[in-house]
N, C-alpha and C positions, 0 to 999 in steps of 0.2 A: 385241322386239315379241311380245307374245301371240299364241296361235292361238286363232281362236274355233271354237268346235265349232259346226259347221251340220247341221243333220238334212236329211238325204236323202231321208226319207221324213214326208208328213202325216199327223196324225191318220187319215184317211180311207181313206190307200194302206193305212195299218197294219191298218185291219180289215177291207177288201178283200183283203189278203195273207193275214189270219186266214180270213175265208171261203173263200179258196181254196186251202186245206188243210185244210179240215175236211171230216171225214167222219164217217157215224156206223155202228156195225157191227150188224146182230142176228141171231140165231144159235138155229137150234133141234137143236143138236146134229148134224146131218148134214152141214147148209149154214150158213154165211155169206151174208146178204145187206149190201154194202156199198154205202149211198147219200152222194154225193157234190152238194150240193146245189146247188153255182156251178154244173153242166152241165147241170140240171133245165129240162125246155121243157115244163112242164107241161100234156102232150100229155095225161094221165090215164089212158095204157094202164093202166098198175099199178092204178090206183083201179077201172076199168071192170073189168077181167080178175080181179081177186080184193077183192073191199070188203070181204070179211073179214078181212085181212091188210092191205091197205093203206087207211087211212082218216085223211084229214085234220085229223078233229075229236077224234081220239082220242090221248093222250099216252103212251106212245109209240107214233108214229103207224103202224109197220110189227108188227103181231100175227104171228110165226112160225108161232101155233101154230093161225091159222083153215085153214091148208088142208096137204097133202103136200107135200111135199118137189120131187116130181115138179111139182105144180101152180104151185109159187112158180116152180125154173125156168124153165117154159114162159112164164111171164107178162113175172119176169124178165127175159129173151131180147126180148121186144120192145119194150123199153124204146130209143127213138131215138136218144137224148143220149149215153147211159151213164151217166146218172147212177146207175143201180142196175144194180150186178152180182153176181155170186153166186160164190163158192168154196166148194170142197168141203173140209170137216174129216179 
């Protein structure tokens, strides 16, 4: 008797599984910001608290270099979800 191979997972689980390991990192040499975008509650502290760093219409959408190091932090840090966190280099 053959074995048939059955797939465990659909189309769908497989790129839900993909987004929820994806992340993207950007880095202005001091910091790391890493945004993870399956826990994103697009609350828009980021966007509100720095638009010069974080802005939606722009590819790629997190600019390191509109504000300090200090200032991404701070903004950072209030981010709800965790979708965006910060490590230090």
């Amino acid at each position: 008797m053959a074995r048939s191979k059955t797939r465990t997972s659909t189309p769908q689980a497989r790129i839900l599984q993909t987004m929820s390991d994806m992340e993207k990192r950007y880095s202005n040499g001091e910091i790391t910001v890493v945004w993870k975008p399956e826990k994103c509650l697009h609350a828009a502290r980021c966007i509100a608290g720095l638009p010069k760093v974080f802005d939606v219409n722009r590819r790629p959408w997190v600019d390191m270099s509109g504000a300090s190091t200090a200032e991404i932090t701070r903004v950072v840090d209030t981010c709800p979800s965790g979708a965006l966190t910060w490590e230090k280099e």
